[in-house]
GUMIMAR-553929 format. One record per residue: x negated, z, y of N, C-alpha, C in turn. Coordinates in steps of 0.1 Angstrom, whole numbers, padded with zeros to 4 digits, always signed. Atoms other than C-alpha are relative to their C-alpha. Layout:
<rs>
XZYXZYXZY
...
</rs>
This chain:
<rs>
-0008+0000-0012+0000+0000+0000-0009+0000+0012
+0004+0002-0016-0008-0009+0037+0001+0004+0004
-0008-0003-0012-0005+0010+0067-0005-0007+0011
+0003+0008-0011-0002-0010+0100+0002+0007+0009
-0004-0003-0007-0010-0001+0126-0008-0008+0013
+0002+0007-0012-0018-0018+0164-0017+0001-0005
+0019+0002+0000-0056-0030+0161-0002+0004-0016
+0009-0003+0013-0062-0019+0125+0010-0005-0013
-0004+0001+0013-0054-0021+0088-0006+0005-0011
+0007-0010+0010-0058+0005+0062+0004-0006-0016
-0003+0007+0011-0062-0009+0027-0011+0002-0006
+0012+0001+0011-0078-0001-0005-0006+0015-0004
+0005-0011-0002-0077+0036+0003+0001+0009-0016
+0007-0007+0012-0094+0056-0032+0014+0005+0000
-0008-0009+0002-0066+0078-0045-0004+0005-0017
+0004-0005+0007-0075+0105-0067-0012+0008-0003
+0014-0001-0003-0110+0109-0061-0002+0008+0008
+0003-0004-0009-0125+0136-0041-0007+0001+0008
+0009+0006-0011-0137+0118-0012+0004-0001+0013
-0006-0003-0012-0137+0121+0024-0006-0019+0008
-0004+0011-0008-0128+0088+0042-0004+0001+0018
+0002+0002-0018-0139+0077+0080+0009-0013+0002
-0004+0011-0004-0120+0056+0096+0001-0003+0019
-0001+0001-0015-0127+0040+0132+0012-0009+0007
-0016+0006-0008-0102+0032+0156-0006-0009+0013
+0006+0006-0009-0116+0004+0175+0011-0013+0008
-0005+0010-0010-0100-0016+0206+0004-0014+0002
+0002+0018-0001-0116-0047+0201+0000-0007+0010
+0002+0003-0012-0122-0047+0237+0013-0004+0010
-0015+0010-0009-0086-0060+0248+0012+0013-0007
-0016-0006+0005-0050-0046+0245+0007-0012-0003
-0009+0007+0004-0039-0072+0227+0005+0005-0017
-0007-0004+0011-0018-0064+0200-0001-0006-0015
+0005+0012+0013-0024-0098+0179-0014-0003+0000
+0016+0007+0007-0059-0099+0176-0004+0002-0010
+0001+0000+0013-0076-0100+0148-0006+0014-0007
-0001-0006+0007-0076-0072+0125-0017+0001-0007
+0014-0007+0003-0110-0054+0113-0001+0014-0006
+0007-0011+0006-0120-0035+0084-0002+0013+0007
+0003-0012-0006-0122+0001+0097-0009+0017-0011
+0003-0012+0016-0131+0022+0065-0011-0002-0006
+0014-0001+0007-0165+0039+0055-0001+0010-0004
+0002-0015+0009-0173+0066+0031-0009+0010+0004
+0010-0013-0007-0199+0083+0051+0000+0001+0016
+0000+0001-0012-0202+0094+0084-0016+0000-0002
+0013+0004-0001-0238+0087+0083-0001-0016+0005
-0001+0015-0005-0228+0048+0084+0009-0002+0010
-0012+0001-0013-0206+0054+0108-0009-0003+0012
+0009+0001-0011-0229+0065+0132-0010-0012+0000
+0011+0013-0003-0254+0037+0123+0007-0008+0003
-0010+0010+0000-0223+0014+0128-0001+0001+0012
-0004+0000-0015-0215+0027+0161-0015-0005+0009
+0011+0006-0009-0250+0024+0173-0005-0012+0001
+0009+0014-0006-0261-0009+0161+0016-0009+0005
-0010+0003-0008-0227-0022+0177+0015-0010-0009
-0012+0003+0014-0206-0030+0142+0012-0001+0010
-0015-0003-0009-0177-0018+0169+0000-0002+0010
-0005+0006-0017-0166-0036+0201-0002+0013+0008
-0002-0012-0012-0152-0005+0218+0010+0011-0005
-0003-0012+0007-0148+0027+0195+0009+0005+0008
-0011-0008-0013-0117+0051+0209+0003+0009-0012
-0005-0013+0011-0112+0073+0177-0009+0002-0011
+0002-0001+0009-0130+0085+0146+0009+0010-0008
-0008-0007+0007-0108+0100+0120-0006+0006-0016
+0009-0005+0011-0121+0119+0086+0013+0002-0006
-0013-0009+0012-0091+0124+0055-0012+0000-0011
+0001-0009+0014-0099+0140+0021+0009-0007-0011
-0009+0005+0004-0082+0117-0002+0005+0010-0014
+0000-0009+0006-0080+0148-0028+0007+0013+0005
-0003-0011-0004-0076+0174-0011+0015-0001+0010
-0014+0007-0010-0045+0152+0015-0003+0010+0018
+0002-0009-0011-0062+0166+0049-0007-0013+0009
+0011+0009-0011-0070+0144+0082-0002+0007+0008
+0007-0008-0012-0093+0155+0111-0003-0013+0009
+0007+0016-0008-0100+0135+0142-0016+0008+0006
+0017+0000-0001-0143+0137+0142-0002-0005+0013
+0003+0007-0012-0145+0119+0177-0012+0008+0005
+0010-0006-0006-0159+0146+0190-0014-0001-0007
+0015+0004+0007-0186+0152+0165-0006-0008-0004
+0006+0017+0001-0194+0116+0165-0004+0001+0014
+0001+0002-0017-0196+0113+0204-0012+0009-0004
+0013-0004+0000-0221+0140+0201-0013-0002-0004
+0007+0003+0012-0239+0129+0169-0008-0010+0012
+0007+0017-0007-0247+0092+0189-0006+0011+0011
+0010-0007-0011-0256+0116+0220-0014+0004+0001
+0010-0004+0003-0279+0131+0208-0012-0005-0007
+0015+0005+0007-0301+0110+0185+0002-0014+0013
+0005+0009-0013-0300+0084+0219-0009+0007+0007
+0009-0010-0015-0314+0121+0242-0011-0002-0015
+0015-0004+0007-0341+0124+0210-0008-0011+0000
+0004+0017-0002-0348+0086+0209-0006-0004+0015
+0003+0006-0012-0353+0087+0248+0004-0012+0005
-0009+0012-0002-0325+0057+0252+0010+0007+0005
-0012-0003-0003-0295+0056+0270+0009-0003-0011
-0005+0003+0007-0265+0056+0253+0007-0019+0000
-0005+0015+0001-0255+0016+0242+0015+0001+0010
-0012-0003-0010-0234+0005+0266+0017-0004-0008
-0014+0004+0005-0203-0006+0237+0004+0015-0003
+0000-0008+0002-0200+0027+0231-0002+0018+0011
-0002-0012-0016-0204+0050+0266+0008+0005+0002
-0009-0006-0008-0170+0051+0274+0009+0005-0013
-0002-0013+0011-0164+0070+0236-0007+0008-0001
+0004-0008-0006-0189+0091+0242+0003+0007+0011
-0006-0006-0014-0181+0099+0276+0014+0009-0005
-0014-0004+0000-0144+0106+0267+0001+0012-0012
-0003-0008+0013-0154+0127+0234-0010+0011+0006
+0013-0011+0002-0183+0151+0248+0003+0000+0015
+0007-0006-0017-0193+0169+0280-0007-0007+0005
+0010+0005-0004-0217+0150+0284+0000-0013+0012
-0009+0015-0009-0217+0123+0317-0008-0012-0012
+0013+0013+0007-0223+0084+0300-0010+0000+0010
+0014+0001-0007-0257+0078+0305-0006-0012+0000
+0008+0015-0001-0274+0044+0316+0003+0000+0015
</rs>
């Protein structure tokens, strides 16, 4: 089963298994309603973050974490926004500019560039 929803499409999701699911919630730069539809679902937040940084996602606005075992969602945003913050302040880079204005919106922190 599918669930649709504006900009995404969830499909293929494990059932049964005790696994925690990410799923980004990305823009795709526009408000358009019909654009084209993009894979969102990764099993680690580890690829996530490498996702977000090398620029896998237009223009990130949500991360979400469920438990397909356990039946529990969390929205991660924040601890993503950070995560990217911080290995950019350790790296001595600003934050990429596809991704500033999720940062910005998930953390204290001002975007930086």
């Amino acid at each position: 089963m599918a669930v649709h929803m504006p900009n995404c499409l969830l499909t293929g999701v494990p059932y049964g298994a005790d696994q925690t699911v990410y799923l980004v919630f990305d823009s795709f730069g526009a408000l358009r309603s019909d654009g084209p539809e993009k894979e969102i679902e990764r099993d680690d937040l580890e690829t996530i973050i490498s996702d977000l940084l090398t620029g896998q996602f237009n223009a990130p606005v949500r991360v979400m974490a469920f438990n397909t075992l356990e039946h529990w969602i969390e929205d991660v945003s924040n601890q993503v926004a950070e995560q990217l913050q911080a290995r950019c302040d350790i790296d001595g880079v600003s934050v990429p500019e596809h991704v500033r204005d999720f940062v910005a919106s998930h953390t204290d922190f001002a975007a930086s560039g």
